[in-house]
C-alpha atoms as one frame of an Amber mdcrd trajectory, in Angstrom:
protein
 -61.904 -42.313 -60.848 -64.640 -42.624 -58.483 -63.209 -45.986 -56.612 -59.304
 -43.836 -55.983 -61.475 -41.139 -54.805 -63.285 -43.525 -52.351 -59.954 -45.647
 -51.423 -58.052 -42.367 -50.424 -61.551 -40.996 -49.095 -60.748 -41.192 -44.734
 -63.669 -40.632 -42.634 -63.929 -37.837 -40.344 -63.940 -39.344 -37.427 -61.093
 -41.408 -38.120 -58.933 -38.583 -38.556 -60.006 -37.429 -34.917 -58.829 -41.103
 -33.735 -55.330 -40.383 -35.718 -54.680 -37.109 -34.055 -55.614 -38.738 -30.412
 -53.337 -41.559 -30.921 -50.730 -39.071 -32.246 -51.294 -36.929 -29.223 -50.938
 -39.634 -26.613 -48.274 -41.702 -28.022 -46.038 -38.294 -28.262 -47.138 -37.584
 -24.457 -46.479 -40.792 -23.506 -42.530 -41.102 -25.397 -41.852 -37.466 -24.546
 -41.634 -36.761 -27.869 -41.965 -33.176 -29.569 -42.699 -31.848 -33.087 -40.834
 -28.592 -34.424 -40.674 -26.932 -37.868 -38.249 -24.333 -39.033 -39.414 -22.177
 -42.037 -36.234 -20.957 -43.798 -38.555 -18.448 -46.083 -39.957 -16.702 -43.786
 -37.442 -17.084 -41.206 -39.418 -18.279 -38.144 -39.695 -21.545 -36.128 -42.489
 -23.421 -34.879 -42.952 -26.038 -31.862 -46.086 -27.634 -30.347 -46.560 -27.556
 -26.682 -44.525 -31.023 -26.205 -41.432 -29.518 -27.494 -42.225 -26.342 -25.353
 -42.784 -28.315 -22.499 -39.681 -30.704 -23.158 -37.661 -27.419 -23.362 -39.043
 -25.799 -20.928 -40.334 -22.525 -22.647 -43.910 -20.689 -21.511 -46.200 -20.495
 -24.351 -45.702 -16.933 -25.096 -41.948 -17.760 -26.377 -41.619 -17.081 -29.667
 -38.791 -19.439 -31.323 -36.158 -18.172 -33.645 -33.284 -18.914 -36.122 -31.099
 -16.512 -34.256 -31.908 -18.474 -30.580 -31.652 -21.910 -31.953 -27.934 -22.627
 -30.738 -29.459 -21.618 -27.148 -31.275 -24.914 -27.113 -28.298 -26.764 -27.454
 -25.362 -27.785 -24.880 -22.242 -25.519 -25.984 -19.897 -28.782 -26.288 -22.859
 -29.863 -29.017 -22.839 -26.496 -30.718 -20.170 -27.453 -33.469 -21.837 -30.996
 -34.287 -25.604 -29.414 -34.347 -24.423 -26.592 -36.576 -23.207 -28.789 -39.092
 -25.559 -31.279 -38.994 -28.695 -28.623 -39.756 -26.655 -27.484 -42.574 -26.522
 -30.392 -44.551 -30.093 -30.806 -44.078 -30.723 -27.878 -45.432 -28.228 -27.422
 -47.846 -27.490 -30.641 -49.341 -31.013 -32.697 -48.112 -29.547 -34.985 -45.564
 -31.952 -36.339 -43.037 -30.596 -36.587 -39.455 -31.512 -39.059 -36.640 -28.995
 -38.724 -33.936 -28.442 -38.266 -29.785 -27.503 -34.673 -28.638 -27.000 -32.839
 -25.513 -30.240 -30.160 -25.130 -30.554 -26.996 -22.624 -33.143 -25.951 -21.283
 -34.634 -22.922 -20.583 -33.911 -23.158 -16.796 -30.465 -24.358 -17.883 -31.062
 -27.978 -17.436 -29.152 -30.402 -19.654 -30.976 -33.248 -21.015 -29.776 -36.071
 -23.439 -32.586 -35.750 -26.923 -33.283 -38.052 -30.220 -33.044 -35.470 -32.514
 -34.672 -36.249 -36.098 -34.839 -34.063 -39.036 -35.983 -34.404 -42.528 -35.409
 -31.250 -45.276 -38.989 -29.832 -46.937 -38.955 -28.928 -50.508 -41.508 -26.963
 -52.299 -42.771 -27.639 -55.984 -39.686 -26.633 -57.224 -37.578 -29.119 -55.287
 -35.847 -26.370 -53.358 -35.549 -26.941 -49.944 -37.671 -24.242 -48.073 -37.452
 -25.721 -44.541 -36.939 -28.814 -41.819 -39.032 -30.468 -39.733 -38.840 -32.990
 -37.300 -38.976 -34.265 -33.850 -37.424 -34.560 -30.474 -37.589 -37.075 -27.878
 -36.361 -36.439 -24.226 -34.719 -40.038 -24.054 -32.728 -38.413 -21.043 -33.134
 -41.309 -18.832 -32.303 -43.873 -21.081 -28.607 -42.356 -21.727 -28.105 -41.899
 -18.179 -29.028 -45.761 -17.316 -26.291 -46.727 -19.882 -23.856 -44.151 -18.496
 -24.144 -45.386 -15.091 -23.842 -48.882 -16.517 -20.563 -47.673 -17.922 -19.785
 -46.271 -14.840 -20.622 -49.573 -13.180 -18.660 -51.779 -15.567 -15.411 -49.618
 -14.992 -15.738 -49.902 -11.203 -15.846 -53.841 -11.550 -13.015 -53.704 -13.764
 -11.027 -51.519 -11.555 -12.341 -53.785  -8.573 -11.101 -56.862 -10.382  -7.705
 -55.121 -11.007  -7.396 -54.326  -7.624  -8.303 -58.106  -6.362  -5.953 -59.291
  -8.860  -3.139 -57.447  -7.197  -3.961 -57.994  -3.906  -3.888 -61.991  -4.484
  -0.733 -61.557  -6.550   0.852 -59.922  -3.659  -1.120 -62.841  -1.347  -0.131
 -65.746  -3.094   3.412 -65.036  -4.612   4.854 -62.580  -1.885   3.725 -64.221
   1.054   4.264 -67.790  -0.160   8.210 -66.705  -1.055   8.725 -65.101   2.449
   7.301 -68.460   4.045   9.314 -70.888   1.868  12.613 -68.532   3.001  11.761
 -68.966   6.369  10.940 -72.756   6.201  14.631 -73.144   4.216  16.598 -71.017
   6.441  14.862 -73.235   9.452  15.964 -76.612   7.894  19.160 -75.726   7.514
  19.592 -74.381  11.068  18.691 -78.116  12.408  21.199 -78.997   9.842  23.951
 -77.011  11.049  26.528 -77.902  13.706  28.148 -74.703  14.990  26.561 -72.379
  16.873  28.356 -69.970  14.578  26.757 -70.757  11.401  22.970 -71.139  12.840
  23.533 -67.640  14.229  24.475 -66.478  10.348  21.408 -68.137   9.195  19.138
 -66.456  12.814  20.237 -63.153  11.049  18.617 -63.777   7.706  15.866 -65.049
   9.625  15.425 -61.364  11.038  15.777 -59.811   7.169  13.183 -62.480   6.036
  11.151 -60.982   9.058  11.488 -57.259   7.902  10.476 -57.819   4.168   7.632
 -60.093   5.431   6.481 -56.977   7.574   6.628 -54.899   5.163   4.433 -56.819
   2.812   2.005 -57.383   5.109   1.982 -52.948   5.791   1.618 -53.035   2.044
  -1.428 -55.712   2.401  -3.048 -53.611   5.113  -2.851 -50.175   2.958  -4.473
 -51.602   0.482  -7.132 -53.289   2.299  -7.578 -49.463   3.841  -7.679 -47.403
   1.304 -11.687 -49.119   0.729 -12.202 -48.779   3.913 -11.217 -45.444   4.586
 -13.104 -44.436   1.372 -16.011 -43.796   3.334 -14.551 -41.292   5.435 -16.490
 -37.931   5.285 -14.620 -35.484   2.663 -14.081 -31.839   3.852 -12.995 -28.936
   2.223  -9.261 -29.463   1.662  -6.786 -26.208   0.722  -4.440 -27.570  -2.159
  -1.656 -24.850  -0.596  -2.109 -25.792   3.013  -1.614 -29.808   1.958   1.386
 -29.097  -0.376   3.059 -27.011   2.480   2.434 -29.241   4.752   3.995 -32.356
   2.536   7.559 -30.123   1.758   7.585 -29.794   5.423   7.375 -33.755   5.786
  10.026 -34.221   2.726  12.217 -30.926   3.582  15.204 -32.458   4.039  15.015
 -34.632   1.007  13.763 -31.439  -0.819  17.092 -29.364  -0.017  19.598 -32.665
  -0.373  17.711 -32.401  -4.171  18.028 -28.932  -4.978  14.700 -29.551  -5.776
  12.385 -26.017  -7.004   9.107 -26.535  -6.714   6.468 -24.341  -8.320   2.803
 -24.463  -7.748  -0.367 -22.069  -9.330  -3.788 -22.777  -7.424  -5.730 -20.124
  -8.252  -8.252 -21.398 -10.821  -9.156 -24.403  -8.106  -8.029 -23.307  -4.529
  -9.623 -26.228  -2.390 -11.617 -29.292  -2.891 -14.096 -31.526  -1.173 -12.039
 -34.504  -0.355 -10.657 -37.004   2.218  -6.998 -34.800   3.799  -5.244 -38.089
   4.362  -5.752 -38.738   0.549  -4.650 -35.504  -0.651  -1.500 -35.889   1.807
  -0.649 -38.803   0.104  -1.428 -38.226  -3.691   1.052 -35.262  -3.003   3.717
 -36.857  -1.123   4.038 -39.592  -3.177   4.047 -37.589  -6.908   6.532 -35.333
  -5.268   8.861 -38.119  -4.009   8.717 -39.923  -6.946   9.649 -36.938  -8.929
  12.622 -36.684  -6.759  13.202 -40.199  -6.865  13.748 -40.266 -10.725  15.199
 -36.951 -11.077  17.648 -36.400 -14.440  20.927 -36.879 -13.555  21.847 -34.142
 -15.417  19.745 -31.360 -14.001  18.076 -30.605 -10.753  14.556 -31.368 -10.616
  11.651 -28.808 -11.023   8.244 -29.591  -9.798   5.294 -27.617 -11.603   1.954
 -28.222  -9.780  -1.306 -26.295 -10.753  -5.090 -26.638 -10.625  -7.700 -25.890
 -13.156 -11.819 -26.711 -13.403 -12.904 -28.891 -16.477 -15.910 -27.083 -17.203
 -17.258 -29.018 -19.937 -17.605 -32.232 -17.220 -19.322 -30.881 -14.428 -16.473
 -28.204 -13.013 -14.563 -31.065 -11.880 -11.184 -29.934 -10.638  -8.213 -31.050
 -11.828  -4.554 -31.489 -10.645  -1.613 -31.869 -12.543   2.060 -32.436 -11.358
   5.132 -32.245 -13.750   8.594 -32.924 -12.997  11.740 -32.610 -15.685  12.897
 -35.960 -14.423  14.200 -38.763 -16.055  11.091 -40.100 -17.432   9.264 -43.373
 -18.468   9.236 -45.009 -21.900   5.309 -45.080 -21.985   5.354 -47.295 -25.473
   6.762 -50.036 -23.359   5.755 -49.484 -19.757   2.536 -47.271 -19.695   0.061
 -50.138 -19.084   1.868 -51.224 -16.385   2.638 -47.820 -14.643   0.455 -47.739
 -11.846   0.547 -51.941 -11.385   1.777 -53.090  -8.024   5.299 -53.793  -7.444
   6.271 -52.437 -10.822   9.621 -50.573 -11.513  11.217 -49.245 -14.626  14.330
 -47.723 -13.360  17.389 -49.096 -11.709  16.676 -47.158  -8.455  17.889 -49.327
  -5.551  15.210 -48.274  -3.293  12.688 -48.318  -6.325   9.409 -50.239  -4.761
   6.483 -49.903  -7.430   3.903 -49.402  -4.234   3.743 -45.330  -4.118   2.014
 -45.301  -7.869  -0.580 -48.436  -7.098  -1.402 -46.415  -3.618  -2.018 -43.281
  -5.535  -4.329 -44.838  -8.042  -6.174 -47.064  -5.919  -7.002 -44.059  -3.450
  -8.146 -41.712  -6.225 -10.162 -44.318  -7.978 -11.910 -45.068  -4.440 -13.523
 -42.013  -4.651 -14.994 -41.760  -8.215 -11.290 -39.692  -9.667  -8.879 -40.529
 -12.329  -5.309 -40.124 -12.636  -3.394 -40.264 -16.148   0.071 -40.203 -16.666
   2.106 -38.275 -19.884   5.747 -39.190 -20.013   9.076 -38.993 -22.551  12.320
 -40.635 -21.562  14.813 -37.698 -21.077  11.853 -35.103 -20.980   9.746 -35.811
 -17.855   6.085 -36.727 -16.873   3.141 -35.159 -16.110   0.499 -36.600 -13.885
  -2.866 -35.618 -14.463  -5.662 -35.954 -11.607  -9.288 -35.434 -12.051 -11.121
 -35.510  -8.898
């Protein structure tokens, strides 16, 4: 009896060096201890988890505030995760989306473990959290960074299609048609083939305007964004189109009042307009005239980013079969003779240049529904 009382026996001062290396090492991880009492109702921090939260030191904790520490888009997950702790004994170690007192959002390690009393009835969890804030955002950003190189990559894979393939077919046309002149005898038939020389010319031309738009839209992506009216732009783009627009029949409808302007480059907004609108008109139904709903809204839950979304009751795209290769250059999936596949690659590549995203929603016979978030 005497040698398990003097193995388990831990001298005083050893207990002092315990609690100092607990102390620093939870300082120096940012890492916070908390206890919620489910008898007596209360909850209990220590000053890392006040400080990590952002609370003075007269704040008194509660069951009834606890969501309040929580993002709201987290609410749902915390809720149920603290109840099967503390109804069914589950221990919790997982990432989750705190607030602050000041309102500051911070990513945390939460871990939780269920108490029991004698009796084996749980009475109460404790646990810890551990601002690891910094460490989410460096693999966010390296998200971030891996789907700008893979958008990059898509964009340099176009661009030397178009290089290679385009170009190279427009030269070997000319080189033909310029052998067979000094092949020909009449002055008739070389000026036959001098005309397809000018056609050649045209295409080439407009390849290389395609080239140069593309090379642009990086370019211009540094332009300084101003505050853009989404009425004003669309106004000024069924002025542009009018005559297209009445030819059509075309109704267009547009709501802006949850997201009336927006920080961006004009020329940009211009042409993400003109070109969704077009196209709409481009692929109307045959059967009906085409309606145009456009509308704004804020996406609250991702930093109030606004958001623009264009529908059209057009003849829409069989997404099963086509929807990877929507916005790819020189892609068309209609027999339109004047069908290019540039307008949707332009689109993309300028709202990708500056940090947006544009999705697409589409059903043969029903329509589609561009969706932009800026």
């Amino acid at each position: 009896m005497e040698s398990n009382l003097k193995r388990h026996f831990i001298p005083n001062e050893n207990l002092e060096d315990d609690n100092f290396n607990y102390r620093e090492s939870a300082l120096l991880t940012s890492t916070g201890s908390w206890y919620i009492d489910y008898e007596n109702k209360k909850s209990y921090w220590d000053d890392i988890t006040r400080n990590l939260l952002e609370y003075s030191s007269d704040f008194m904790p509660s069951l009834k505030t606890a969501m309040s520490l929580f993002a709201e888009e987290h609410h749902a997950f915390i809720a149920n995760t603290f109840s099967e702790c503390a109804l069914s004994g589950i221990a919790f170690d997982t990432e989750v989306l705190m607030l602050t007192a000041n309102k500051r959002k911070f990513w945390a390690r939460a871990i939780g473990k269920p108490v029991y009393n004698k009796d084996e009835k749980i009475i109460g969890v404790r646990g810890i959290f551990q601002d690891i804030d910094y460490i989410i955002q460096k693999e966010i950003n390296l998200e971030k960074a891996s789907e700008i190189v893979a958008s990059q990559n898509s964009r340099l894979f176009n661009f030397a299609h178009i290089v290679s393939h385009n170009l190279r077919s427009h030269s070997s046309n000319l080189t033909l048609i310029v052998q067979l002149i000094n092949d020909l005898d009449t002055l008739q038939e070389k000026l036959e083939l001098l005309d397809n020389i000018s056609h050649v010319s045209e295409s080439l031309n407009t390849t290389i305007e395609h080239l140069n738009e593309v090379v642009s839209i990086q370019t211009n992506s540094n332009q300084l964004r101003v505050t853009v009216n989404f009425e004003d732009t669309l106004e000024q783009v069924k002025t542009s189109v009018n005559q297209i627009i009445e030819n059509n029949n075309v109704i267009i409808n547009s709501d802006f009042s949850k997201a009336k302007c927006i920080k961006y480059i004009p020329a940009y907004l211009d042409s993400i307009f003109l070109n969704l609108i077009t196209n709409a008109i481009k692929y109307k139904h045959k059967d009906r005239n085409p309606i145009i709903n456009i509308s704004t809204t804020r996406d609250f839950k991702n930093h109030d980013r606004v958001v623009l979304k264009i529908s059209d009751n057009g003849s829409g795209i069989d997404m099963d079969k086509f929807g990877d290769k929507l916005f790819g250059m020189y892609k068309t999936f209609h027999y339109n003779a004047d069908a290019r596949g540039i307008g949707l690659f332009i689109t993309k590549n300028q709202i990708e240049s500056l940090n947006g995203e544009i999705f697409a929603e589409s059903e043969p016979n029903i329509g589609t529904t561009f969706t932009i978030k800026f």
